[in-house]
C-alpha positions in Angstrom: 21.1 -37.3 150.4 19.4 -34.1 148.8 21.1 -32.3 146.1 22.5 -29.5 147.8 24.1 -32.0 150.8 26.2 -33.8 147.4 27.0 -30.2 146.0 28.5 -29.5 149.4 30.3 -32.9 149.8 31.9 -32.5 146.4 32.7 -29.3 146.7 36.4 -29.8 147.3 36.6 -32.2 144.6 37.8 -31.5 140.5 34.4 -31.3 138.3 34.2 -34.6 136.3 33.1 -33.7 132.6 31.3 -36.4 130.6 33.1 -37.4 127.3 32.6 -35.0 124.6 34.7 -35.1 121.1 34.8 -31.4 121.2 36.6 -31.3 124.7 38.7 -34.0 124.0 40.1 -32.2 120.9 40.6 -28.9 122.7 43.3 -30.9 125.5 44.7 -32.6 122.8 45.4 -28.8 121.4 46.3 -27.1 124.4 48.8 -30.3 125.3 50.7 -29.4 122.2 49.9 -25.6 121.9 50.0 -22.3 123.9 46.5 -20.9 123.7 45.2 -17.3 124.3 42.2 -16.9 126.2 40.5 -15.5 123.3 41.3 -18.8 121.5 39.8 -20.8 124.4 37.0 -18.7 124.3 36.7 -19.3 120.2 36.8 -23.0 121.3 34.6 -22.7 123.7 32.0 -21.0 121.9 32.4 -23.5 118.5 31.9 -26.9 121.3 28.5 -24.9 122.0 27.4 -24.1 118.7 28.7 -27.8 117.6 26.5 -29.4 119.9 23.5 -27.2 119.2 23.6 -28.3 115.5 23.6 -31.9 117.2 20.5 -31.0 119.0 18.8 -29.1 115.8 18.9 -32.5 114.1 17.7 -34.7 116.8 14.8 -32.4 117.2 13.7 -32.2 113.3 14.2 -36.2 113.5 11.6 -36.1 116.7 9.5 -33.2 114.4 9.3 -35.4 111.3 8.6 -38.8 113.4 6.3 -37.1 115.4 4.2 -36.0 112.3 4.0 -39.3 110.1 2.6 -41.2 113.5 0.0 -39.0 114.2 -2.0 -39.8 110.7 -5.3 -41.5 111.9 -7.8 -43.2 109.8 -11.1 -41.2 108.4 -14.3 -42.8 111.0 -17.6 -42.2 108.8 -20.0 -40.7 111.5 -23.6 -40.9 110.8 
């Protein structure tokens, strides 16, 4: 089945979200509070930012891996 036939097929269906910390402390917040749409959108916009921060570390932890395994050894040529 190509991509686009499973897009169609599902298309009646709810979206399924993976689990994410950040989402699963907004429900718990709008299940006890009424929230604005700018709130939401202040939500929103801080699950983004959180998980960019997440991705900035993983990629100076690849960065700095990346440059300790790439020393070689010095080959005397003559």
């Amino acid at each position: 089945m190509s991509e686009q036939e499973a897009t169609q097929q599902n298309a009646g269906q709810p979206a399924i979200h993976e689990r994410c910390l950040c989402r699963e402390v907004l429900e718990q917040i709008r299940e006890h509070l009424s929230l604005s749409p700018e709130i939401r959108e202040h939500f929103t916009n801080s699950r983004i930012e959180f998980l960019k921060g997440i991705r900035a570390i993983i990629d100076s932890r690849i960065e700095h891996l990346s440059r300790t395994s790439q020393r070689g050894a010095k080959i005397a040529v003559d």
